[in-house]
N, C-alpha and C positions, 0 to 999 in steps of 0.2 A: 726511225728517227727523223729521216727527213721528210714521213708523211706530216708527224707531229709539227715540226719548225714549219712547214707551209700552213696548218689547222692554225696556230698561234699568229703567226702574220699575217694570215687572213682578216683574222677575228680584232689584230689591230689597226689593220686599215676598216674594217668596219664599225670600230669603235668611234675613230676620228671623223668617219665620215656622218656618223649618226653625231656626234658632238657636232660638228662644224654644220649641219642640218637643222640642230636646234637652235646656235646661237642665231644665224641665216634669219629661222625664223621667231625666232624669239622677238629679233630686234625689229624687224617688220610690223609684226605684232603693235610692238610697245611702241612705234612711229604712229601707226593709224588710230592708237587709243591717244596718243598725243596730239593727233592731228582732230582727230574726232570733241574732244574734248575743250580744242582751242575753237571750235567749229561752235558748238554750241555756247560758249561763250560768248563768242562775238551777236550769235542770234539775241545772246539777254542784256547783253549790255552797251551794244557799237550802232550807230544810227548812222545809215551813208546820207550825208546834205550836199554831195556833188550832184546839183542836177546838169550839168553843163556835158550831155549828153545828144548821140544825134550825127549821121555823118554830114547833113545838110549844114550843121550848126557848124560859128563860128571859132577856133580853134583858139581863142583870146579868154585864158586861162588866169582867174585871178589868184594866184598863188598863196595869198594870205589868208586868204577863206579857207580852213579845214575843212578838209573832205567829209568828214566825219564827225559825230561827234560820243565821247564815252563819259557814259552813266556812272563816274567811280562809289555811289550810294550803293551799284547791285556789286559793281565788283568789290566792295571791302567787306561787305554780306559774305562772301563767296572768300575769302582768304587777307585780311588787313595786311598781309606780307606787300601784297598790290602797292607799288607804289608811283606807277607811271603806266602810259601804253605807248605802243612806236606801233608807226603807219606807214607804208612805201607803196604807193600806189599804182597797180600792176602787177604785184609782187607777192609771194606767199605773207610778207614781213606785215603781219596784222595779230599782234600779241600783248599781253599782259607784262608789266616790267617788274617782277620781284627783288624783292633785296631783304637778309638774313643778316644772321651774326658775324657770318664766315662765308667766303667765296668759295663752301663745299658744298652747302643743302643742298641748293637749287638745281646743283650740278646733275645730278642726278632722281629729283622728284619735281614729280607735276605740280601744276597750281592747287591741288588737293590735297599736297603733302605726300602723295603715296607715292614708293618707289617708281624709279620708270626711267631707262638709261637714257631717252630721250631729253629729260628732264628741262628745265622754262629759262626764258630769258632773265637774264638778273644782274641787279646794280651791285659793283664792287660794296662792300661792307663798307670801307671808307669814306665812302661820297656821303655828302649830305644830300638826302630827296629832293631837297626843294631845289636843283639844277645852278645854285649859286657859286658852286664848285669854280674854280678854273676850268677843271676838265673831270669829266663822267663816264665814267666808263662801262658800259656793259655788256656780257658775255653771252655765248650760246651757240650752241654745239652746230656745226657745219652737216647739216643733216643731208642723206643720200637723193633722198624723197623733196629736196626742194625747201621742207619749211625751217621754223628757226632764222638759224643764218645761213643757211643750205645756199643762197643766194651770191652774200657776201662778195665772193671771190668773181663774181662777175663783173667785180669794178674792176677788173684788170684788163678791160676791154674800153676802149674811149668811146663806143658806138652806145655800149652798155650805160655809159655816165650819160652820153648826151641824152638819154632818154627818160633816167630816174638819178638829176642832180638834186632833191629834194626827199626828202622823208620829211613826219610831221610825230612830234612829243607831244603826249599831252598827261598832263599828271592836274590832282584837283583845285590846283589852285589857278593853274596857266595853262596856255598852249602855246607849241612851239611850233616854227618851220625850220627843220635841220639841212644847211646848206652845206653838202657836203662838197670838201674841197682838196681831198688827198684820200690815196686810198694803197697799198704796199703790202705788200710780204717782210716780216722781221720775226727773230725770235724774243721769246721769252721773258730775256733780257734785254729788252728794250727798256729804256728809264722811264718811257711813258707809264707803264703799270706800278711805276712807284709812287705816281701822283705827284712831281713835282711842277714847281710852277711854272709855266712853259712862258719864258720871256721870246721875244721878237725874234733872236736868234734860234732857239732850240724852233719855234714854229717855221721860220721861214726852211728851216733843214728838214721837215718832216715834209714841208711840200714839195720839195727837191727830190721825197722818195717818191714821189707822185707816179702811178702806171696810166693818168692821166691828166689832160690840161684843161684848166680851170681860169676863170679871168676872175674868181673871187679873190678879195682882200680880206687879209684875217690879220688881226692885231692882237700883243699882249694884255689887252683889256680887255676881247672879247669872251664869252663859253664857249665854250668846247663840248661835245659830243663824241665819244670814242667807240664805233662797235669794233669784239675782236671776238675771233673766230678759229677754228685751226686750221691750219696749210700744210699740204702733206710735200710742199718742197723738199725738207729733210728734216730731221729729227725737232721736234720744239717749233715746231717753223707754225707763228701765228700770219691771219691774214686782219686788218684794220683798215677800216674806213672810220675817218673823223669830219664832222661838218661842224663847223659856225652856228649856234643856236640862238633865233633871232624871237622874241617872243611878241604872238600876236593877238 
């Protein structure tokens, strides 16, 4: 009897250890077909026009000039869900911005539609595309591998802000420079995911949650830009970074 009960709890720890091997690699998997796939995207559709290259050269960076520039003719070819790109320069953060009926598709499917736990960057259902919103918010999964928003959470470092206080939006009609100006750990239940209007009080209090310091001025008139991501603080614990969207 107790050959048997050791035969049986063997064969459960080698159960779980084959389970917990597949998911391991499952998910790995499904990262580098995400990452592969953001990869050649960018070869068909993203054009770098940063020449200001060179360690001899002068470090007098015009900020308004995109780095880049994106083709949205090949990307709506490839999926009309497209309805923006974000750019962070130095950074994995060079993707495609989707937006559906519901803040689930995207959650988990590529920009091809096929499943993939990795799944794309995507604008809440409720925004309007065209960035006229008060505030915009979009998601994407805190990847291990760095891409996504794998990133994100490295605004909680001041060293990390002074060196990437800028991202750039581009969708087909504009392009933007997103001056990000707070960035915090909250849950869930923060009011900001309910889209209301963030008057001069409710902003001046999110920059209060700031893990860093910024000398930017943001008012109740300006756009907003919101990424959020998940933070494994404790249970529901998102991480956000929001910038001022300045259009150029």
């Amino acid at each position: 009897m107790k050959k048997i009960f050791k035969t049986i709890l063997l064969l459960i720890f080698l159960a779980i250890f084959i389970f917990s091997t597949y998911k391991v690699v499952n998910y790995l998997w499904e990262a580098y077909q995400n990452k592969k796939m953001n990869s050649k995207l960018i070869d068909e559709a993203i054009t770098t026009i940063d020449s200001q290259e060179g360690e001899e050269q002068e470090e007098i960076i015009d900020e308004t000039i995109p780095p880049i520039s994106v083709d949205f003719n090949i990307l709506k070819q490839k999926n009309n869900d497209i309805v923006g790109w974000i750019y962070s320069k130095d950074t994995p953060i060079n993707n495609p911005i989707l937006q559906s009926k519901d803040n689930s598709y995207y959650l988990r499917r590529l920009m091809t539609k096929e499943y993939n736990t990795a799944g794309s960057l995507f604008m809440d259902f409720r925004n309007n595309s065209n960035m006229q919103d008060n505030n915009t918010i979009i998601y994407g999964h805190n990847m291990k591998n760095g891409t996504m928003f794998g990133t994100i959470q490295k605004y909680r470092n001041q060293e990390y802000y002074d060196k990437h206080k800028n991202m750039y939006y581009f969708t087909p009609e504009k392009n933007y420079i997103v001056r990000i100006f707070t960035g915090f750990t909250t849950s869930i239940d923060l009011e900001l995911y309910n889209l209301p209007t963030l008057n001069q009080t409710k902003i001046d209090n999110l920059v209060k949650k700031s893990n860093f310091k910024t000398d930017i001025t943001v008012t109740e008139n300006d756009k907003l830009l919101t990424l959020s991501t998940c933070a494994y603080d404790y249970e529901s614990a998102r991480y956000v970074v929001i910038g001022l969207l300045e259009e150029i």
